[in-house]
C-alpha positions as CSV (number, residue, x, y, z in Angstrom):
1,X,0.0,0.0,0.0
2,X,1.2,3.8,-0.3
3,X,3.0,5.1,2.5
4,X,0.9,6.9,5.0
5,X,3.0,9.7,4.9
6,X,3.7,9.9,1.6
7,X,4.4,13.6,0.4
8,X,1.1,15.6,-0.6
9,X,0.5,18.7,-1.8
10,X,-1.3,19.4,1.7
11,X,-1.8,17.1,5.0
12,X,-2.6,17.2,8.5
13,X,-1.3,15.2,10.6
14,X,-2.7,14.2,14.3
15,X,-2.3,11.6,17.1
16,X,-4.1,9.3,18.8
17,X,-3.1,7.2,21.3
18,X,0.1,5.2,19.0
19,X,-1.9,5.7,16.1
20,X,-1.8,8.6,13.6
21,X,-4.3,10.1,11.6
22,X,-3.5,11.7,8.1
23,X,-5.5,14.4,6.4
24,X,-4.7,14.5,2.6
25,X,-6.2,16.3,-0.6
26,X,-6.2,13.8,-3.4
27,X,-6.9,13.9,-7.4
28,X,-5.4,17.6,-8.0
29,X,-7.0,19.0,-4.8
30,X,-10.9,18.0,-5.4
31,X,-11.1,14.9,-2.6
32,X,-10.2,14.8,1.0
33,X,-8.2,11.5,2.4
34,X,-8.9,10.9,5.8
35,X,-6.4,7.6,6.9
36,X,-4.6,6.1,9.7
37,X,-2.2,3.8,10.5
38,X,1.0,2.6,13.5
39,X,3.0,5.6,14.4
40,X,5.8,3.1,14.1
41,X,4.8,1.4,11.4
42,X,4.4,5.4,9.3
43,X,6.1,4.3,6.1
44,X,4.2,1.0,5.4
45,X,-0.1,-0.3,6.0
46,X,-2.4,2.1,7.0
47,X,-6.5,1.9,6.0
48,X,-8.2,4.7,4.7
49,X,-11.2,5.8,6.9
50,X,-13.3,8.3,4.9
51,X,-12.9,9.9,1.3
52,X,-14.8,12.9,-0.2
53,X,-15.2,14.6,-3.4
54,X,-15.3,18.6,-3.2
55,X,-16.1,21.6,-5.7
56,X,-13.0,23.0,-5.2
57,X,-9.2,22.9,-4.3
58,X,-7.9,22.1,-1.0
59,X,-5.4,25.0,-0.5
60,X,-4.3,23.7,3.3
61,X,-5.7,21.7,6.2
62,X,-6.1,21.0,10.2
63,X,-7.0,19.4,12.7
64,X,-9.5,21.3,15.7
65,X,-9.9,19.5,19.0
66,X,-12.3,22.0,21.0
67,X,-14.7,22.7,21.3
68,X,-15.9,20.4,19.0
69,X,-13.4,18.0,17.6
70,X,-13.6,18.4,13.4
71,X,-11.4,18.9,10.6
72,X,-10.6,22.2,9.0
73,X,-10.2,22.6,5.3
74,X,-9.6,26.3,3.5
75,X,-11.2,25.7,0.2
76,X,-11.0,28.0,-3.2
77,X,-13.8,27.5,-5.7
78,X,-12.9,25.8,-8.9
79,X,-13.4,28.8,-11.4
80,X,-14.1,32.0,-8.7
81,X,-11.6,33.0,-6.8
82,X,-13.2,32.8,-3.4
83,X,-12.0,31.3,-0.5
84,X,-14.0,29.5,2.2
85,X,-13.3,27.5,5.2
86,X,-14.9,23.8,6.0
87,X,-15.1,22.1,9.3
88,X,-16.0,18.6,8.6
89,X,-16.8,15.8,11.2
90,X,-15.0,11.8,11.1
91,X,-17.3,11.1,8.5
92,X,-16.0,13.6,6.2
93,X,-19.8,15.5,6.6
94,X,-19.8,19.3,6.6
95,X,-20.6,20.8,9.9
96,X,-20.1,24.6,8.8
97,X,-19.1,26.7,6.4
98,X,-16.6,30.4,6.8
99,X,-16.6,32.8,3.7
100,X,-13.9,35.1,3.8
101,X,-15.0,38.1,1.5
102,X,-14.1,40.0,4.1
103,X,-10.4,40.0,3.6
104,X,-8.4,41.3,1.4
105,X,-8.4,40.9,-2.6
106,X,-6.6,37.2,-2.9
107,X,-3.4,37.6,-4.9
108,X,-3.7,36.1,-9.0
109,X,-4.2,32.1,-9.1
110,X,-4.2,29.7,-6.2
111,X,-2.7,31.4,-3.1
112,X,-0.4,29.4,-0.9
113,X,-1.9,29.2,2.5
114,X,-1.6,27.5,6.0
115,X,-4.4,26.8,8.2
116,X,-3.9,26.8,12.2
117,X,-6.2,26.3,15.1
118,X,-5.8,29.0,17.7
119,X,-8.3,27.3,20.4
120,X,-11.8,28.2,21.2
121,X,-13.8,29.6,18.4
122,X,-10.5,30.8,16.4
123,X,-8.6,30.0,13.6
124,X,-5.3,31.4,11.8
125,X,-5.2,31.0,8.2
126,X,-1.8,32.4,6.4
127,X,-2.2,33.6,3.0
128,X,1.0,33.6,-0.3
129,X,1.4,34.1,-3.3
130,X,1.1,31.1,-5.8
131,X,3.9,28.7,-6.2
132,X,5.2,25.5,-3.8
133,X,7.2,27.5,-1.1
134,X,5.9,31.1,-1.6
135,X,6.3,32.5,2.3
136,X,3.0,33.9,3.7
137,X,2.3,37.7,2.8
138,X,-0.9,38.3,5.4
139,X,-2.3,36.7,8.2
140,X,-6.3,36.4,9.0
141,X,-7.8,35.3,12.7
142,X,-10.9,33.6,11.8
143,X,-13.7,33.2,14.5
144,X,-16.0,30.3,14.0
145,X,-19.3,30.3,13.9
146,X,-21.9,28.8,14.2
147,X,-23.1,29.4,10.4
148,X,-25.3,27.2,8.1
149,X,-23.5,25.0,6.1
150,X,-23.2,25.7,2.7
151,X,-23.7,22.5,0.7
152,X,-22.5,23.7,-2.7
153,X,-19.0,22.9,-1.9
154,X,-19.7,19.1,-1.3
155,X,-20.4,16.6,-4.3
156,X,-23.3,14.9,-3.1
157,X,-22.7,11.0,-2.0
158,X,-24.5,8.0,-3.5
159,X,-26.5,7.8,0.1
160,X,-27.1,11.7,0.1
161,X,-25.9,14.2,2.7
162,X,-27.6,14.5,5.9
163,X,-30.2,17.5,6.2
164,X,-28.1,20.9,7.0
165,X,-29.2,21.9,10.5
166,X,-29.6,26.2,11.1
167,X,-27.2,27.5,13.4
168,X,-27.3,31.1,15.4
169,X,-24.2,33.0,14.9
170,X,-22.0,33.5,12.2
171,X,-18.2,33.3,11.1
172,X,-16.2,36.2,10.5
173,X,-12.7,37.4,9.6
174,X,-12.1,39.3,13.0
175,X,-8.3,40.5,12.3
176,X,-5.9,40.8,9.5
177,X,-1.8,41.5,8.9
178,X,0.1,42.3,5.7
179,X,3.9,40.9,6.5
180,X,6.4,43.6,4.9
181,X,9.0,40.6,4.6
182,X,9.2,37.0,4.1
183,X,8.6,34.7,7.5
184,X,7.8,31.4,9.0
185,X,4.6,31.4,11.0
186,X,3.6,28.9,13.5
187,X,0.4,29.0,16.4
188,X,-0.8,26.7,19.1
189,X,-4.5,25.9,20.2
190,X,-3.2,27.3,24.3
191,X,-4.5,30.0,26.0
192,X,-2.9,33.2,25.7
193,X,-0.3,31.6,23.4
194,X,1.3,34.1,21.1
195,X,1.4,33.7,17.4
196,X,5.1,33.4,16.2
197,X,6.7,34.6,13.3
198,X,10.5,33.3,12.5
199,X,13.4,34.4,10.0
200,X,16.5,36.1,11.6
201,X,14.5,36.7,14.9
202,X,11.2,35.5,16.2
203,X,8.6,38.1,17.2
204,X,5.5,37.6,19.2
205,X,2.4,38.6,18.1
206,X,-0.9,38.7,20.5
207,X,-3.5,36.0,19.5
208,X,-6.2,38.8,20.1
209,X,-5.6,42.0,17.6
210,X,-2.1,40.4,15.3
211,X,0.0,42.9,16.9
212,X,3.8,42.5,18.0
213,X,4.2,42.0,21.6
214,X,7.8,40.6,22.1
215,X,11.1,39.3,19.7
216,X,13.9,36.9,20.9
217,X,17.0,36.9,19.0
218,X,18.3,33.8,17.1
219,X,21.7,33.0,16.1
220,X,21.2,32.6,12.4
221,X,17.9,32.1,9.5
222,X,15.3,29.8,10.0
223,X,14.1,26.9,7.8
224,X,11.7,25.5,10.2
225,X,9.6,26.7,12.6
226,X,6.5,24.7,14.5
227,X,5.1,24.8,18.4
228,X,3.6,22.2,20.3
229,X,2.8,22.2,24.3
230,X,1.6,19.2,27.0
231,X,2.0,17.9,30.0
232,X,2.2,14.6,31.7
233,X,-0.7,12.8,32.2
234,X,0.0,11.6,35.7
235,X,0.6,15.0,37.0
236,X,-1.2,16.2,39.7
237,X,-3.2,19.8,39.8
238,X,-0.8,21.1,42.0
239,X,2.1,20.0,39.6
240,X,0.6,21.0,36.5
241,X,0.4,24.8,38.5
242,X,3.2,24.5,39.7
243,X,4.9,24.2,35.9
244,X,2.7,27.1,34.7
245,X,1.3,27.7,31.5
246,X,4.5,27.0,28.6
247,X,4.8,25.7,24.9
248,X,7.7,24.6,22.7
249,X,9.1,25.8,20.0
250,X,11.1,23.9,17.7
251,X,13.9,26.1,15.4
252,X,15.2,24.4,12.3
253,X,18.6,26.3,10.9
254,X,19.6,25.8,7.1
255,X,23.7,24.8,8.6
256,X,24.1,23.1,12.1
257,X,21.7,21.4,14.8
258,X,18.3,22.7,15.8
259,X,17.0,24.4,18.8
260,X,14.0,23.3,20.8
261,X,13.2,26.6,23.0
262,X,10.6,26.4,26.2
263,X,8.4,29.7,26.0
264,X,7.3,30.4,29.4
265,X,3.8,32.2,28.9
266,X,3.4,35.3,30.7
267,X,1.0,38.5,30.3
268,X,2.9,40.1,27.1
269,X,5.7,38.4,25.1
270,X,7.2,34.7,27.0
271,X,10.2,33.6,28.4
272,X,12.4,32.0,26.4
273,X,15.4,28.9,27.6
274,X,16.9,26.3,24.9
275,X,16.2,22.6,26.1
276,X,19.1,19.9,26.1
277,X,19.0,18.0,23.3
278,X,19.6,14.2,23.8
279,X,19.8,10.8,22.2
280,X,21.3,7.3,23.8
281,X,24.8,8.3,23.7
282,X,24.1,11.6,25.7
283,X,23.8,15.2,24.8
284,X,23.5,15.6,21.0
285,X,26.0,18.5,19.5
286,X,26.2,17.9,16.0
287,X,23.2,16.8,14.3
288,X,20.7,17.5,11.8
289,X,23.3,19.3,9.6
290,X,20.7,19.1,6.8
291,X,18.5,21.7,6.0
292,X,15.1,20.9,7.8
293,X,12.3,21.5,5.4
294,X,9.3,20.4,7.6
295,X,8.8,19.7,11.0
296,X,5.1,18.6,12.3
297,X,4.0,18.9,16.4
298,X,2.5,16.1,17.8
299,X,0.9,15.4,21.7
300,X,0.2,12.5,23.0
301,X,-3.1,11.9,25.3
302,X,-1.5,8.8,27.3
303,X,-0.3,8.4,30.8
304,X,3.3,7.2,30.7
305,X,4.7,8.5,27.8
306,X,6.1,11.8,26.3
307,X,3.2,14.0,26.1
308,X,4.4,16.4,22.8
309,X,7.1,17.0,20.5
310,X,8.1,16.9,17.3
311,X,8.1,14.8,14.0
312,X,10.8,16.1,11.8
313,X,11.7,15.7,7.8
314,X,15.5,16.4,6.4
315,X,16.5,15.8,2.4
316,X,16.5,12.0,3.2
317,X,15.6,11.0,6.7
318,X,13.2,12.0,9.9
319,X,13.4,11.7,13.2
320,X,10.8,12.2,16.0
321,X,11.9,14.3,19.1
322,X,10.0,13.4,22.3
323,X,9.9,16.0,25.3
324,X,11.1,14.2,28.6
325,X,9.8,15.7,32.0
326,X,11.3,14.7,35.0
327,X,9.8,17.6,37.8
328,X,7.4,20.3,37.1
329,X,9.8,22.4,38.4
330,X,13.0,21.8,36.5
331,X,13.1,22.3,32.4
332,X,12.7,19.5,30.2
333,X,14.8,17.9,27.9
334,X,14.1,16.8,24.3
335,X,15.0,13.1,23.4
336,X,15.9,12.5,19.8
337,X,14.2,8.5,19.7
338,X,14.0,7.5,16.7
339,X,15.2,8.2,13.1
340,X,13.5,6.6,9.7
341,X,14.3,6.8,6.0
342,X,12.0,8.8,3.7
């Protein structure tokens, strides 16, 4: 069978337990892919759960948890240029639909984009110019609605669609940024998590109104940028408080090793501290000196084991970097524990 994480033109990738879920748009962008399969067994069987025909391409995608766990899909219509976004449930059926006249003029053909879920009702979606590896020129907070779903976009199954339901409400483009230079954007679904923005420095923007609220330095360009965040399991209340509210960045450089940084969230821009980063023969300082040209987060809802980090993709291998906590008051280290051919 095809690799489940074969390279697409757009995926989404999530976790479940040791099994990991794939969200891929097939057949020039007009069908979604919804599959899983082992997270050690990534390269080989998987089983495809749901497919579905659209009318229109699939310009990026996501995964939502909460409040209601769905799929996100920003859409462009086959011959307008219009863009709207799709939340969709496990069976591939639309729960609501975002239009996004609001924004800006698109720029000529099919934008490059990037989809994020900020938590709660909101949603980042980053918007290029065309062509594979165009950086993002705006950014647009999206806030969900409720809306009534419009079934235009969906090429009706043999069985028929369920009967769209009326919602109160409706979804809006809330807040918008042009970007006056080329950047790497990443976001987290965590409270009061900034929105970061990466090339020779990161800056912090506030998840409510898209305005800078912090930078950190960096010691060179960035190729790869990505944020995750978690906690173990078996920590108690008092633990969990006692850690306070942090994500994790992870910084890919075009020459030498990466960084995995611990943002410490506070009112305004976060702490930052680089983590140790380890394999079995100790503290690794030389590795990854391979461009890193896509790096996916990944948390893990399991007592017992790592509860986030990082799956990462070089010119011809990847590796999967597992945050290790020993106290909730001392930093974590990030375990390099496996590496795979592409």
């Amino acid at each position: 069978p095809e690799p489940l994480l074969v390279e697409k033109e757009t995926r989404a990738i999530g976790f479940c337990s040791d099994s990991l879920l794939t969200l891929s748009n097939t057949d020039g962008g007009n069908e979604l892919t919804l599959a899983c399969g082992k997270l050690e067994d990534a390269q080989g069987q998987h089983s495809v759960l749901q497919s579905r025909r659209l009318r229109g391409e699939v310009l990026a995608l996501a995964f939502k948890a909460k409040p209601k766990p769905c799929l996100l899909a920003l859409v462009q219509h086959r011959w307008l240029r219009r863009l709207s976004l799709m939340a969709l449930d496990d069976q591939l059926q639309l729960l609501f639909t975002v239009p996004m006249e609001e924004s800006p003029p698109w720029p000529l053909g099919q934008p490059s984009a990037w989809l994020w879920d900020l938590g709660r009702q909101d949603v980042l979606v980053a918007l290029g110019h065309p062509g594979k590896g165009s950086p993002p020129t705006s950014l647009h907070k999206l806030q969900l609605p409720a809306v009534r779903p419009d079934w235009r976009w969906l090429v009706p199954t043999p069985d028929g669609d369920a009967a769209s339901r009326p919602h109160s409400g409706e979804g809006k483009v809330v807040a918008s940024l042009r970007l006056d230079s080329p950047v790497l954007v990443a976001a987290q679904a965590l409270e009061e998590a900034p929105i970061v923005l990466g090339n020779d420095e990161l800056r912090f923007l506030s998840p409510e109104t898209l305005r800078v609220c912090g930078r950190y330095a960096l010691r060179q360009r960035l190729s790869a940028l990505s944020l995750t965040a978690g906690r173990p399991k078996e920590w108690s209340p008092m633990a969990a408080a006692a850690a306070g509210k942090q994500m994790f960045a992870f910084l890919g450089f075009y020459n030498g090793p990466p960084q995995i940084l611990q943002l410490k969230l506070t009112e305004g821009a976060p702490s930052c501290s680089v983590l140790r980063l380890v394999d079995g023969m100790g503290v690794i300082s030389n590795i990854q000196r391979s461009p890193i040209y896509h790096v996916t987060p990944f948390e893990v809802d399991c007592p017992g084991e790592p509860p986030c980090g990082f799956m990462v993709w070089e010119e011809s291998s990847g590796s999967i970097f597992e945050l290790d906590f020993s106290s909730p008051l001392e930093a974590p280290s990030a375990r390099r524990r496996s590496q795979a051919s592409q």
